[in-house]
C-alpha positions in Angstrom: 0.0 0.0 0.0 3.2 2.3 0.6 4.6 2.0 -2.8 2.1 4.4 -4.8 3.0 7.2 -3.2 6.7 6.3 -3.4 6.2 5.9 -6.8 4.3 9.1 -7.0 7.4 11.2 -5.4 9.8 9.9 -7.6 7.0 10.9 -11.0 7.0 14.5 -9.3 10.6 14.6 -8.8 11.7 13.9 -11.9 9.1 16.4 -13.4 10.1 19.5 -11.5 13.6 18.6 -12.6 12.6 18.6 -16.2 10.4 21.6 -15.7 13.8 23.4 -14.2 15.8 22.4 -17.1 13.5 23.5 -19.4 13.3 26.9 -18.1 17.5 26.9 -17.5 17.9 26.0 -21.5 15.1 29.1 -22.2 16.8 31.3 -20.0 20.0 30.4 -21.5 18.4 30.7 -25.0 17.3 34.2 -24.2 20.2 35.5 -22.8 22.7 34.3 -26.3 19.9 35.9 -28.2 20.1 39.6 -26.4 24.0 39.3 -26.1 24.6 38.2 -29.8 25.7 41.0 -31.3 23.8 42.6 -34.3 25.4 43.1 -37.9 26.6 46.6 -37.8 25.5 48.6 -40.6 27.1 52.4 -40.8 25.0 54.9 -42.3 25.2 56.6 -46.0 26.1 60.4 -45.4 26.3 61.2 -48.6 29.0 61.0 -51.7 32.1 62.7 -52.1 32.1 64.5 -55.2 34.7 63.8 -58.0 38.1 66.1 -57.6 41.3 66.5 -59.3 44.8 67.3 -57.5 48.1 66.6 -57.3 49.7 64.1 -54.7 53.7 64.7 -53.2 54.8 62.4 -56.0 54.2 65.1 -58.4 51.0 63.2 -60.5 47.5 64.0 -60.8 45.4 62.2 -58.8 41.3 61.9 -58.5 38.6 60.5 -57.1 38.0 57.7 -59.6 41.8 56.4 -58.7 39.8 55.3 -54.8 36.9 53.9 -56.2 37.0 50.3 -54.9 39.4 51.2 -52.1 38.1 52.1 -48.0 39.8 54.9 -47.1 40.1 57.6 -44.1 40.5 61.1 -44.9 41.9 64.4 -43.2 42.5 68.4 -44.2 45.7 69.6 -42.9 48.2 71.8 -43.6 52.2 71.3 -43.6 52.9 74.3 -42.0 50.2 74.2 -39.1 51.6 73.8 -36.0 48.6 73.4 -33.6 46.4 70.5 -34.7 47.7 69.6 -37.7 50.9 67.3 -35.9 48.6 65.3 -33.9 46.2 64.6 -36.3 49.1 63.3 -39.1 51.0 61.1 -36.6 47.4 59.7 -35.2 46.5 59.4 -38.9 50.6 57.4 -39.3 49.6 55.2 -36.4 46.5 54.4 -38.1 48.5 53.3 -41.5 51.0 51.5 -39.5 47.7 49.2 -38.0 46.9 48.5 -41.5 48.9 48.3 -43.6 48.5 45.9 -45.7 45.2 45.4 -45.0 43.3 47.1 -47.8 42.8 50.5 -46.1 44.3 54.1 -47.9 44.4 57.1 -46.7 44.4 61.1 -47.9 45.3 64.3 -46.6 44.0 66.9 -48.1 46.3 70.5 -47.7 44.2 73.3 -46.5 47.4 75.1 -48.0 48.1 75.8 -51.6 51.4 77.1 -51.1 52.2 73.4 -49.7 54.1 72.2 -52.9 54.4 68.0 -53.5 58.0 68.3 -52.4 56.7 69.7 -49.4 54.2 67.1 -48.8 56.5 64.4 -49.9 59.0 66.1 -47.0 56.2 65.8 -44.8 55.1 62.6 -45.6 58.6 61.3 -44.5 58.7 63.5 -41.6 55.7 61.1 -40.0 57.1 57.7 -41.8 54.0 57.5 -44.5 54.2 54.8 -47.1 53.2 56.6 -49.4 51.8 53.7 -51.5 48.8 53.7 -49.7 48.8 57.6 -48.2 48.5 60.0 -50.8 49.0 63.6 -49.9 47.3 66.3 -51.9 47.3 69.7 -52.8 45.3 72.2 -55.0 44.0 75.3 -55.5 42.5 76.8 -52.4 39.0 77.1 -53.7 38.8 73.6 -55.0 40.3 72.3 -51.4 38.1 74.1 -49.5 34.5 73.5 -51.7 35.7 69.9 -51.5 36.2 70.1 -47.5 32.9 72.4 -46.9 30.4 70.9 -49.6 32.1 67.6 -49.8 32.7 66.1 -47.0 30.9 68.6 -45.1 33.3 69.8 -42.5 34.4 73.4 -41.3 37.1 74.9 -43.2 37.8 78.5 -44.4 41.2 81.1 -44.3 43.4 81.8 -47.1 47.2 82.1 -48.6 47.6 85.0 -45.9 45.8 83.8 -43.0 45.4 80.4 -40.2 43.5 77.6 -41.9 40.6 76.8 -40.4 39.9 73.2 -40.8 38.1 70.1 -39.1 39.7 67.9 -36.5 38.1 64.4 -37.7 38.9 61.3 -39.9 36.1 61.0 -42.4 35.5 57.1 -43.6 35.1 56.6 -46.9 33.6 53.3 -48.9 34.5 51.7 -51.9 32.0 53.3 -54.0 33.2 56.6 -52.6 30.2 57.6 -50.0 30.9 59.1 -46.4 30.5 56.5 -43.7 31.7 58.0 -40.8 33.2 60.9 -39.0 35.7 60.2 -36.0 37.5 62.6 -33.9 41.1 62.5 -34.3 42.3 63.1 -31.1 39.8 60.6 -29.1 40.8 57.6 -28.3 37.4 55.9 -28.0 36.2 57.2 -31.5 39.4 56.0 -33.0 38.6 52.6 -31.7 35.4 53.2 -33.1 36.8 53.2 -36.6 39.2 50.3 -36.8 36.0 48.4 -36.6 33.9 50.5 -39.1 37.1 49.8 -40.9 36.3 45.9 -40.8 32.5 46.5 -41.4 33.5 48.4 -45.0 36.1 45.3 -45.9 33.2 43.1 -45.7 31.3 45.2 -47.4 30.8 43.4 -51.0 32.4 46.1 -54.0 
């Protein structure tokens, strides 16, 4: 007469640990789903328009010579003394990270008294490989539409005067459209773009 009971302890046993395992492997289930991380998609801030100028080396170069390349881009001048330092040798340190890797990057002079043999003095000042780091100058007008209506950053001043000129590292896809903008002398948003930097080498052409 004793063993039904028995027998019903052990039937409810072995259901509340089944009913405990199930909710363990939901809980568990939940939690992977809320800590995968999601596919990071960076936005489309518009396209940089074409341009024509001439990098340290002397040649002409334009827009259509990036197409199919990511690349980060800064304004600067050679002569700047304030901003313009920390910016190129975050910029090197950037190049040194990946090289090799796929990534290019362009300055663009604020400066059109900054001659390519000043650039390419420059260039070797900070240790660019100039391979994959072009350095470019222009006509002051053309620099300065291209870093106002372009890429949509402050910049203004003249032969005569300080060059006002934006801080940040613009990201740039393969098809040539704006991705990001990171502040140069933060460390957190520079970490932020060596992995927007992945995300656009995924990116399919």
């Amino acid at each position: 007469m004793d063993a039904v009971p028995i027998q019903e302890n052990k039937d409810d046993k072995i259901y509340y640990l089944l009913k405990v395992a199930v909710i363990f492997l939901i809980g568990a289930l939940v939690v992977a789903f809320l800590l995968e991380p999601t596919p990071t998609v960076l936005s489309n801030l518009g396209a940089v328009p074409p341009f024509s100028l001439v990098d340290s080396r002397g040649s002409k170069m334009s827009l259509d010579q990036l197409k199919g390349k990511v690349w980060v881009a800064d304004f600067m001048y050679v002569h700047c003394t304030t901003q313009c330092p920390l910016m190129t040798a975050a910029m090197a340190k950037l190049q040194k990270a990946w090289l090799g890797k796929g990534v290019y990057f362009v300055s663009f002079t604020m400066d059109p008294s900054d001659t390519p043999q000043e650039l390419a003095k420059y260039a070797k000042q900070y240790g660019a490989d100039t391979d994959s780091w072009a350095f470019l100058t222009g006509k002051y007008e053309d620099v300065t539409r291209l870093a106002q209506y372009g890429f949509k950053l402050p910049a203004q001043g003249g032969p005569d005067s300080d060059f006002i000129h934006s801080i940040r590292f613009t990201l740039v896809d393969k098809q040539g459209k704006i991705r990001g903008y990171y502040n140069s002398d933060d460390e957190g948003s520079l970490n932020q773009l060596n992995r927007d930097l992945w995300v656009l080498l995924a990116e399919k052409s």
